[in-house]
C-alpha positions in Angstrom: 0.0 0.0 0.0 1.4 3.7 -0.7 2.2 5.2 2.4 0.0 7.9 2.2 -3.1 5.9 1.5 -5.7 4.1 3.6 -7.6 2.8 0.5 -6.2 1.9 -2.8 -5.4 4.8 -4.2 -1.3 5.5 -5.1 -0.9 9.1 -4.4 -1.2 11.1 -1.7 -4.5 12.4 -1.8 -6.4 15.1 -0.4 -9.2 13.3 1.5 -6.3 11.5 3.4 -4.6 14.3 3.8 -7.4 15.9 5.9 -8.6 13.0 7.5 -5.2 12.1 8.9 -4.9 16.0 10.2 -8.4 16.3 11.3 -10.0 12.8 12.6 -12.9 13.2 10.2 -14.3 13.9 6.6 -13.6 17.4 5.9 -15.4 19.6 2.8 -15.3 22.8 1.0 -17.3 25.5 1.1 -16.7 27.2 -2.2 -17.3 31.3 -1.9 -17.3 34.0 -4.2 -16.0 37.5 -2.5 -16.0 39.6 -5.3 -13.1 39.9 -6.6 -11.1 40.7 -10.3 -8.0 39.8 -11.6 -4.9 42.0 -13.0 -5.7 40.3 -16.7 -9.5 41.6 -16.3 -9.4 45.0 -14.5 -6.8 46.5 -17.3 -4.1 46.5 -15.1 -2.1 43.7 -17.5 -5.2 42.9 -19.5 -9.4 42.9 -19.9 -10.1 39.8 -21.4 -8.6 37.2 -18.3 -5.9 34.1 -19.4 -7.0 32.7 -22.5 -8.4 29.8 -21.1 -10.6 31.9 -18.4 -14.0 31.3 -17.8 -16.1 34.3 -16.9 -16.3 32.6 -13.1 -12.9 33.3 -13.0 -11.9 29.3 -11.7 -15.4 29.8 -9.4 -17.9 27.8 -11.1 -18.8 26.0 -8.5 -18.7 28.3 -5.8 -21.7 30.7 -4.2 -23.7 33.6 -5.1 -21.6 37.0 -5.2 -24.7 38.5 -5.3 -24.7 37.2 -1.5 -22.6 38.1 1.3 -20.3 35.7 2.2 -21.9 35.0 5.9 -24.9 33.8 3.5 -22.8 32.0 0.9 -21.4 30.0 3.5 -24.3 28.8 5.6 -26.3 27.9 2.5 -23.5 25.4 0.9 -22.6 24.0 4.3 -25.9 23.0 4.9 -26.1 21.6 1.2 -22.9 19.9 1.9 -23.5 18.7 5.5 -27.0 16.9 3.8 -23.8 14.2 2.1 -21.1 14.8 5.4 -23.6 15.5 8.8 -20.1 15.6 10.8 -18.2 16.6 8.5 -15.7 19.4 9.2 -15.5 22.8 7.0 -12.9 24.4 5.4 -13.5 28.0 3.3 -12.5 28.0 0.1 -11.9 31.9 -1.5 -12.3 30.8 -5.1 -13.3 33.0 -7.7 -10.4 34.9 -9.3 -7.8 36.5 -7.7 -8.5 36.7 -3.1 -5.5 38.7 -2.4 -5.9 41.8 -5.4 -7.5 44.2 -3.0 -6.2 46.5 -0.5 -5.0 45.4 3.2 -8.2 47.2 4.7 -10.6 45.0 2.4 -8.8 41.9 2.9 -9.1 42.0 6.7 -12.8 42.8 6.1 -13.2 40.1 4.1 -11.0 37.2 6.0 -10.7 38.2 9.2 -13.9 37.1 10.2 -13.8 33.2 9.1 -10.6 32.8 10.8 -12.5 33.9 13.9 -15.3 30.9 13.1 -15.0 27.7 15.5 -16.7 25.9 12.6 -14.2 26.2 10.0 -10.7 24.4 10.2 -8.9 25.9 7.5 -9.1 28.2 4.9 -8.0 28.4 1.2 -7.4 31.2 -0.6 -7.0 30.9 -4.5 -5.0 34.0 -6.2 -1.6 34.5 -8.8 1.6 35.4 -7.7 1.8 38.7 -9.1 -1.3 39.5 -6.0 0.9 38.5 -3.4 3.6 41.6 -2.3 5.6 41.8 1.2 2.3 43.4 3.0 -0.1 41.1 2.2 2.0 37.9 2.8 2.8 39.4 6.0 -0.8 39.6 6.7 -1.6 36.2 5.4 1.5 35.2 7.9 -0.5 36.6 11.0 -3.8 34.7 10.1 -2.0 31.5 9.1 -1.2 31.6 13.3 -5.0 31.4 14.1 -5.8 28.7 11.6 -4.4 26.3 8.5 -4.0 28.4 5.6 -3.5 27.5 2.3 -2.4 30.0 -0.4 -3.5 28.5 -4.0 -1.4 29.9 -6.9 -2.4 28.9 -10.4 0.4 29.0 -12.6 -0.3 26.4 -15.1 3.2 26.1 -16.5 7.0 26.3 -15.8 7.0 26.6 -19.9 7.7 30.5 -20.5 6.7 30.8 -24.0 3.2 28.8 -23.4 2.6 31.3 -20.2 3.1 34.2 -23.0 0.5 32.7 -25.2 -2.3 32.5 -22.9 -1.0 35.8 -21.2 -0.5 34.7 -17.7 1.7 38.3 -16.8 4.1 37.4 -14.5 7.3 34.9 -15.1 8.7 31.9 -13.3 11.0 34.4 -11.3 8.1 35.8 -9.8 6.3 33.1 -8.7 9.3 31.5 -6.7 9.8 34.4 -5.2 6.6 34.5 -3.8 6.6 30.7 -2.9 9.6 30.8 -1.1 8.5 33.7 0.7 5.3 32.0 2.0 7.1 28.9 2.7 9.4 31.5 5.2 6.2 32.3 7.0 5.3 28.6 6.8 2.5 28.9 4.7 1.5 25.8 2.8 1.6 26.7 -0.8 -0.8 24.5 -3.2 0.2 24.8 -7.5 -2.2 24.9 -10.2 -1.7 23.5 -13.3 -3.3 22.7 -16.6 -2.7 19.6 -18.7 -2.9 20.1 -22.6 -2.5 24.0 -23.2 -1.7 25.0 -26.7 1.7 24.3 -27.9 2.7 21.7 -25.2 3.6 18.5 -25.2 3.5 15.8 -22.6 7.2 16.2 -21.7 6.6 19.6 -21.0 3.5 18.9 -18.5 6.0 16.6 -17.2 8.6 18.8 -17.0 6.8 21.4 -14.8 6.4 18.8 -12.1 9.9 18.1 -12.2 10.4 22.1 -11.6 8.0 22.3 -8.7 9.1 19.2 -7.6 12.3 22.0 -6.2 10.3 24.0 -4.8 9.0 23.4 -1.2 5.0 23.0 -1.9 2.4 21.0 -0.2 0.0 20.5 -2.2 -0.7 20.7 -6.3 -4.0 20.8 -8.1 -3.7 19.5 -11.7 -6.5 19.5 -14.4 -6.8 19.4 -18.4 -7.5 22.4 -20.4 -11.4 23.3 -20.7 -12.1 24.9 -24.0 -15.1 27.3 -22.3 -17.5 29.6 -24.1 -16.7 33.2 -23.5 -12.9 32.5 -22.8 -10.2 33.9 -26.0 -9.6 29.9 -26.8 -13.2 29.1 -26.5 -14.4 31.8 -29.0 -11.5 31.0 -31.8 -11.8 27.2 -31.0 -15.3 27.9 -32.6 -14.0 29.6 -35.5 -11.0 27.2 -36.1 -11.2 24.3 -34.1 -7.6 23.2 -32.4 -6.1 20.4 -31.6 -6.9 19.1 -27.4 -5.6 16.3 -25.5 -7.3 13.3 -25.4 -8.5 11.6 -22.7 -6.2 8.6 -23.1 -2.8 11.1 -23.3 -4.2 12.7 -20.3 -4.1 9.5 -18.4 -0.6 8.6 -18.9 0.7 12.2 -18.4 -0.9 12.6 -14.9 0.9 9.5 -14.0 4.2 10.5 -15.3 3.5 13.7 -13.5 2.4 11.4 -9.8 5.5 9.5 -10.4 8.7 12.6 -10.4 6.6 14.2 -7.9 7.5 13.9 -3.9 5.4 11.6 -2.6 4.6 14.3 0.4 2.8 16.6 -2.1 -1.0 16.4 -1.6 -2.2 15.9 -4.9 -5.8 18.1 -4.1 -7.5 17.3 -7.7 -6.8 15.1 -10.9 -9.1 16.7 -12.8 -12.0 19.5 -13.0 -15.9 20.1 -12.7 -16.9 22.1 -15.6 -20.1 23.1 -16.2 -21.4 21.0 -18.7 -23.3 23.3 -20.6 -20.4 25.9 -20.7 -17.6 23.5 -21.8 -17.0 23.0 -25.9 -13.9 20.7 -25.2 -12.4 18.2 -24.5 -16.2 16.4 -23.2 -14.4 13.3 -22.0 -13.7 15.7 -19.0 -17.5 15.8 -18.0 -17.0 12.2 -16.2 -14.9 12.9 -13.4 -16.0 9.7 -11.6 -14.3 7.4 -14.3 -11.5 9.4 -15.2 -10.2 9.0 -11.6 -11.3 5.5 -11.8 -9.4 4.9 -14.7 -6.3 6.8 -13.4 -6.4 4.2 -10.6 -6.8 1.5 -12.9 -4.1 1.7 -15.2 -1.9 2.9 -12.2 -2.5 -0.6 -10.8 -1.8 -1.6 -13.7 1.4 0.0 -14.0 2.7 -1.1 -10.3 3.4 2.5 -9.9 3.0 4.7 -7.4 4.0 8.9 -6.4 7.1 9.5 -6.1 8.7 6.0 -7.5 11.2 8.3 -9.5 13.3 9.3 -6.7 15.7 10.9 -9.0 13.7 13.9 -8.9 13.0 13.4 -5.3 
């Protein structure tokens, strides 16, 4: 059995993760606060990354039109119908949760870190949103309760980060991990599987470069060709090439396999909304993919981490 694994899965997932740390099943409650982005407000662009849903990475995540007190009690209860004793943790998805001003930020965080009914907090956002202030502040709440800083940088690959217009470069974005790892702040990664211009070796390859970095935790998922989004609306006019559910497979266990085995792997995949997505739609059956990860990783007798030469 891997050794971070009470079932048979063979990478260190999430759900263990929490259960281990907190005796019990643990959920997400998904919130919107309000926020915008850098690449939406003008500041480095208006139309968002190329591959950006108008949610911002917050489709499944409450009603801005609600205040957050409200957001949060109406998906617990939603969630606590499945997970009755089931523990919360508040998850600060949509778009960027640190581009705002210190004074808005405490408005908006200081209160759930007061909450006895939440035991960690996540807050999703992009390097270039994180300066010396607000880590510092993020530092002095991460004392009260588990914090996780989410940062989505997709790639290590420079030139593909140019062509969906991230804005900020690798140098940046170690920086700021290495500056929340000196407050001891666990740092999760996002990436994307099957942007334009990549191939699997270089999916692979920015695993082996986080794999340097000290991280806890990585989300990984495939590219989602969305309406709205810059590659949504010219994938309607020209149709490009996506990965396929089958290369997707095998390059999320070549990732699992150079990365540390410590890493909490927090998702294998996404939850598009059906209606929104125009490719790939073998990514609407999140169920079975996972399944099949497991499968063929059985298959494989393979495991996280069993590359220990980029341990």
């Amino acid at each position: 059995m891997f050794k971070y694994s009470n079932t048979n899965k063979r990478y260190h997932t999430y759900d263990y993760y929490l259960k281990q740390k907190y005796g019990s099943k643990v959920f997400k409650v998904s919130l919107n606060a309000g926020f915008t982005c850098p690449n939406r407000d003008g500041n480095k662009g208006t139309s968002g990354c190329a591959f950006c849903s108008t949610f911002g990475g917050g489709e499944n995540g409450g009603n801005v039109k609600e205040d957050l007190n409200t957001q949060f009690e109406n998906i617990k209860k939603i969630m606590q119908l499945k997970w009755p004793n089931g523990k919360c943790i508040a998850y600060f998805q949509a778009f960027s949760n640190t581009y705002a001003p210190l004074n808005k930020l405490h408005e908006i965080y200081d209160p759930f870190f007061e909450r006895e009914d939440i035991v960690s907090i996540s807050i999703a956002t992009r390097a270039d949103c994180l300066d010396d202030s607000i880590i510092e502040y993020l530092s002095s709440l991460n004392k009260k309760k588990e914090l996780w800083v989410e940062i989505g940088l997709q790639t290590f690959n420079e030139n593909t980060a140019k062509l969906f217009n991230r804005g900020y470069d690798n140098k940046l974005f170690i920086d700021r991990v290495n500056k929340l790892r000196k407050h001891n702040i666990n740092v999760t990664v996002h990436i994307i599987n099957g942007l334009k211009g990549e191939t699997p070796q270089d999916m692979i390859n920015t695993c082996i470069e986080l794999n340097k970095l000290d991280i806890q935790g990585i989300k990984i998922h495939s590219l989602n060709i969305v309406k709205n989004s810059t590659w949504g609306n010219e994938y309607l006019k020209n149709p490009f090439p996506v990965i396929s559910r089958e290369t997707y497979i095998d390059t999320v266990i070549k990732q699992l396999e150079v990365l540390k085995e410590e890493i909490v792997i927090q998702r294998l995949t996404s939850d598009p909304i059906v209606e929104d997505l125009i490719a790939p739609m073998w990514n609407t059956n999140k169920t079975q993919l996972l399944n099949d990860i497991d499968k063929e990783m059985v298959k494989r007798n393979t495991y996280q981490g069993i590359k220990k030469e980029f341990n």
